[in-house]
C-alpha positions in Angstrom: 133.4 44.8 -183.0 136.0 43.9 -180.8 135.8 41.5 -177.7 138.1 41.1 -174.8 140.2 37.8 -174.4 138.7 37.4 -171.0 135.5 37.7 -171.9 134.9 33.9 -172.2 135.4 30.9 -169.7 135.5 27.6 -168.9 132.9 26.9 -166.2 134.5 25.2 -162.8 132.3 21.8 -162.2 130.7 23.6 -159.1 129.1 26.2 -160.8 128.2 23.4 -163.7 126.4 21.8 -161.3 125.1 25.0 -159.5 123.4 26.0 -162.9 121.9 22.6 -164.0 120.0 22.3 -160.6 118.7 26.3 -160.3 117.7 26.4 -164.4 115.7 23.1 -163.8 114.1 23.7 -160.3 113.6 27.2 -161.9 111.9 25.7 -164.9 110.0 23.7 -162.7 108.5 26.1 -160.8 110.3 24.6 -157.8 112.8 27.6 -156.1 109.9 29.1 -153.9 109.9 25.9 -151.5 113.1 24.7 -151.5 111.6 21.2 -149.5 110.3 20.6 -153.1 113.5 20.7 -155.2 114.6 17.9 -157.3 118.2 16.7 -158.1 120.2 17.3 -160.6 122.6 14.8 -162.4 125.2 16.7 -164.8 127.0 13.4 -167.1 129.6 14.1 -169.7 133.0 15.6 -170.5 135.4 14.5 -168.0 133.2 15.6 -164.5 130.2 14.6 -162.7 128.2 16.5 -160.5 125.3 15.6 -158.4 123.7 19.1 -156.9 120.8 18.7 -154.3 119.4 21.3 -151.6 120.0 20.3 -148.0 118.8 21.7 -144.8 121.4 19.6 -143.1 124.2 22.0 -141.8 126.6 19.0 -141.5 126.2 18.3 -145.3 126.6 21.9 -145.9 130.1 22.5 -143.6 131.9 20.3 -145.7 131.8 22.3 -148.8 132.4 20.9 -152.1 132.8 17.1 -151.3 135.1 15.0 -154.0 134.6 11.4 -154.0 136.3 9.5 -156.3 135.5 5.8 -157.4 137.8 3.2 -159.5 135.8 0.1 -160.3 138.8 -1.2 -161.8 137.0 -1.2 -165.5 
């Protein structure tokens, strides 16, 4: 059996994110009011993401939003 070289992938941290929060609102029964969706925090590697459902259109124009932090440790 043979299997292309571009059949795998890393995932990009959006899409990381993307999938932790719709396989645990999913799981949760939560998708079908979106009001009642919970968080999700994604720790480890070298990324962070925190993914969260908004019905604010100014949160949403910005896109993917990078912060970055140094607390000098």
């Amino acid at each position: 059996m043979s299997v292309a070289t571009d059949a795998v992938s890393m995932l990009a941290d959006q899409d990381e994110g993307l999938y932790a929060w719709y396989t645990v609102n999913f799981l949760l029964d939560r998708l079908h009011n979106i009001s009642e969706s919970i968080a999700t925090l994604d720790l480890g590697g070298g990324s962070t993401q925190v993914t969260f459902s908004t019905a604010d259109v100014n949160t949403l124009v910005g896109g993917c939003v990078l912060k970055s932090f140094n607390y000098g440790l």
